[in-house]
Structure formats: C-alpha cells, structure tokens
Steps between C-alpha positions, in 0.01 A plus 500: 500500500711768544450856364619665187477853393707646168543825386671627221506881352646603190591840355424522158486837341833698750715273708541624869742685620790436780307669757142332388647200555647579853159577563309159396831313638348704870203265455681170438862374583408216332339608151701419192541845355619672204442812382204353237386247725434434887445091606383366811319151654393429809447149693431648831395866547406780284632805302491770688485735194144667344509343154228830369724759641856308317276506186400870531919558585755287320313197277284455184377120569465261787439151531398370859445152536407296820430116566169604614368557157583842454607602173504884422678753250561858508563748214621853506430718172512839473149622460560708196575148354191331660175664554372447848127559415579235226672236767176576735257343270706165549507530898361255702428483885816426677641251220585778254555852617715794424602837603688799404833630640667829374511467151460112498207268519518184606341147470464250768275148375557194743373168467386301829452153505607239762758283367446123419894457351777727493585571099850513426681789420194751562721717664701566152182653379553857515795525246243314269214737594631860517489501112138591531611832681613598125233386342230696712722830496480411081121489510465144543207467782439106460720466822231713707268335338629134621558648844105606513409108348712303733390674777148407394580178427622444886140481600462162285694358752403685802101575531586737781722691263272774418127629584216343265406855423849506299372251253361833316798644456617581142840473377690744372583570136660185382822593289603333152718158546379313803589198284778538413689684843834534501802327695483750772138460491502136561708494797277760640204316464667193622588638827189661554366126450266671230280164357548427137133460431438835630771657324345314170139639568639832552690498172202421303388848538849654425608569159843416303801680706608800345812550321818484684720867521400822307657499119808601479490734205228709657691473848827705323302734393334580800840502701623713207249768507534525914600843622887518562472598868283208554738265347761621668352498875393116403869422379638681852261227725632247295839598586365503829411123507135550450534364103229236607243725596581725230413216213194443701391907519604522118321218381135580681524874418552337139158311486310787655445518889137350435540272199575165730217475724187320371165666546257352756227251315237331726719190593355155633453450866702303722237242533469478156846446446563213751159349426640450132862411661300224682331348148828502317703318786221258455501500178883467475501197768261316324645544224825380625323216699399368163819557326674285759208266500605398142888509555430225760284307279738515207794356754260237572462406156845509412562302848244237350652534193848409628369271730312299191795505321719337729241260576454412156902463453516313839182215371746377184731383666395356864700217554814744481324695724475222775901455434566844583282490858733164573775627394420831724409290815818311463725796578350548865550859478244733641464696198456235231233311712315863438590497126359144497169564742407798220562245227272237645223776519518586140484078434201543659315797396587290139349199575188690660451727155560163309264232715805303601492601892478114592806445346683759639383419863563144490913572389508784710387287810803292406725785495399598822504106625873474348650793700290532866879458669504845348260750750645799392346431159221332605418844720526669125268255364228542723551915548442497081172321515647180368347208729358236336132405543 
C-alpha cells in the first residue's frame, strides 16, 4: 500500500497577502493555494515545509492527515482570546500540546491509531472542524476538553498508550454541554476517533450548555458606552481586514476576560473514567444483543406464521396442487422444474403436519417413476430431499 500524506491550512481571521503567498508557494510548486487556503497530498514523498512554524506565520487551522493513522488539527488564536494557562490544564503528553507565538497561542491535538479502513472523505474534515476555533476564542472550552478525553481514550485501544501511573490523573474542569456538542464539535471528536461511550460518561458530569451569544440589548449598551477613541481604532482594523478578530476581541472583553473559564473541582481519574466506559459498552452491547435477540425471534414467528398460513391454504385444496407440479414438469424449463420441486416440499411438509406422509410418498414415487427420462429433474428431486423410502 502506497503512502498518503494531506495537508491543508486555512486562514481564517486575515487572508495572506501577495508576498505571504510567494513565500508558502517557495515550499510547494504543487500546493493548491489561495490567499485563505494552502492544499497539498502526497503519494510518494513528503512536504518539505514545518507545519508549527506556517502556523506561527500565515494560518489559523491545519488538518494533516496520513494513511498511517495519523489524524491531527492545529488552531491558532490569539491569546488575549484564549488563555494559555487555561488550554494547559487540557494538555496531554504528546497527543495534545500547545505553545505560544508572539501574540498567538496555539493548539496542536492529534489522534494516532493504525488504520483498519480508509473513511471516506476524512480529508474534507477541516472546513467542518475549524468552527470550534470560534467557539473556544467565545469561551466555549468543550473542544479542549474532547481533545484531553480522546486522547485518553486512545489507551483503550492501545495498553502501551500511556504509563499505569497515569491512571491517577484527574481531568480537568469539565465545561457545561458535553451532551449536547455542537456541529463543529462533532466532527472534531470524530476525527480524533473520540469513543461515544466515553464521550457519554464524560457528559454525565457536565451540566446543560450555556446559552448561546451574549444578549443583545445589554451588548448595545456596552458598545454604546465604549470610549470614542477605542471605537474608532477597532473600526480602523476592521477597515484593515481584521473585522474577524475584532468580533472575537469585542465579544470576550464583553463577558469579562475571566467569566468563561470554569474553576478547577476535583475531577474523576482516568481510570475511573474508562473503567465506567468499559461497564456501559457492556452494558450497551448486551443490551443490544438482546434487542436483536428478539427482532430475530419475532421474524421467526412471523416466518412461521407465514409459513402456517400458506400451508394451511395449500392443505384445501391438494389435488390442484398436484395439477400445478404436472403442469410445471410438463414445460421442461429449468425454472419451473424449481417452482415445482418447492411445491412438492410444501405437499409434503402438509401431509407430515396432517399424518398423511404414506400417501404422499407412494404418488410421489410415481411422479418420480413417470418422468426418470428426465435427469435434470430427477437431480432436483434428490438435491431437495425428496427420495422416496
């Protein structure tokens, strides 16, 4: 199998610029790029590129993808947005790390897993995904948080994944709505092959997801009431082509620079939340065993059913019965001889049910006597079971 690497960076918040571009298009001749987006697989080879140092430079989220099993995102936020020390508590080993640059911090979580299948389409993640780069720089931390619990969640599969001594560690503050995540959310969790009993453990400790946007009412006034200077440099940078960063900066200096970020509780321990992972898959595939267990028996019955009721219709009228397997037999086509082996069985299974097997042996035996010239049906008789004592 041959190798596959993709890599895709998008721009989000400032598009690049002529020369930026020039200077990712150094790196590739063969990258799709725009100025909002830069595109690029490989079959054979590699990028010769550093994806950390195009974050830190040009991009605000990459998706790199490989064949191998090697799923991972990056996201770029400006740190004023996102509070490093707050990201930190959601850090894990290699699988979920991040760093500041300048005046940015960004996020790196990968997913490792070797791949059984290839999924379809996984490469269109990252338009699906980035949406959770707006929804942490709003406050929203349940993306970190899924980053920390699929990373976790990796050692289910792996034992090797992570020290025992690990098993101790606590999460970190779980935030409001882990049931009910978002679209954005999803697809992150999907490609970091987070496990949906995990993420269903998890959420029994989070409570209802908080209210979506700040009021709007209280939001004019606030913009009202801002000093005219400041207005005025924030209207210049959206002039500027920075309007996206500037809805981002107004909104979280809105809700208070501290007011998103839940306060550290004493959290359950990551044995203790794939031990009770492990009891609810159990549960769950029992449960579903069972459920199946009695969707097969019903079809049974209702296969008995049928099959009762055809016998029954087939037992009041018998003598037609024996018409239609003559008449069948008489065509000599391949198809009909099967139309009239089946109908013989059913005779049969009749005359078993009603005690009259003697009679149906001794007129089948003559069937079979009247047309031995015929071995293609004879071959039928005797593959269906139906030879005479």
């Amino acid at each position: 199998m041959s190798e596959y690497q993709y890599y895709e960076f998008l721009a989000v918040d400032r598009p690049l610029t002529d020369r930026q571009q020039a200077e990712v298009r150094a790196l590739s001749t063969r990258a799709r790029i725009t100025a909002t987006s830069f595109t690029n697989e490989y079959h054979w080879g590699n990028f010769h590129g550093d994806p950390q140092a195009m974050m830190e430079r040009y991009y605000d989220a990459h998706l790199y993808l490989t064949n191998w099993g090697t799923h991972q995102v990056m996201l770029r936020l400006p740190a004023a947005l996102l509070d490093p020390a707050a990201v930190e508590r959601y850090c894990v080993g290699e699988q979920v790390t991040a760093w500041t640059s300048g005046e940015h911090v960004i996020l790196d979580m990968t997913s490792q897993e070797e791949e059984e299948y290839w999924e379809e389409d996984v490469e269109r993640s990252l338009s699906a995904i980035v949406g959770v780069r707006a929804e942490l720089a709003a406050g929203d931390l349940r993306p970190l948080y899924l980053a920390w619990l699929s990373a976790y969640g990796a050692w289910e599969r792996d034992e090797d994944a992570f020290d025992y001594s690990d098993e101790d560690e606590l999460e970190p503050p779980v935030p409001p709505g882990l049931g009910s995540l978002t679209a954005a959310q999803r697809a992150l969790a999907d490609f970091l092959r987070l496990d949906d009993d995990l993420l269903a453990v998890a959420a029994e400790a989070s409570p209802a997801a908080q209210a979506v946007g700040p009021d709007r009412a209280a939001l004019s006034a606030w913009i009202r009431d801002l000093p005219a200077t400041r207005k005025d440099a924030l209207l210049l940078r959206v002039a500027e082509d920075d309007a996206a960063r500037v809805r981002l900066e107004l909104l979280a200096t809105f809700r208070g620079k501290n007011g998103t970020v839940a306060e550290p509780k004493p959290g359950r321990t990551v044995a203790e939340l794939l031990d009770a992972t492990a009891n609810r898959r159990h549960a769950r595939e029992q449960q579903e065993a069972a459920l199946l267990a009695e969707q097969q028996a019903h079809r049974e019955r209702e296969r008995a059913a049928a099959r009762k009721r055809h016998l029954d219709e087939l037992a009041q009228d018998v003598e037609a019965a024996w018409a239609r397997v003559e008449s069948l037999i008489d065509t000599k086509k391949p198809r009909d001889y099967d139309q009239a082996v089946d109908l013989l069985r059913d005779l049969q299974a009749v005359a078993y049910r009603d005690d009259r097997i003697e009679t149906f042996t001794k007129r089948f035996t003559h069937l079979r006597e009247q047309h031995l010239s015929k071995p293609s049906l004879i071959k039928r008789f005797n593959n269906a079971g139906l030879i005479p004592d």
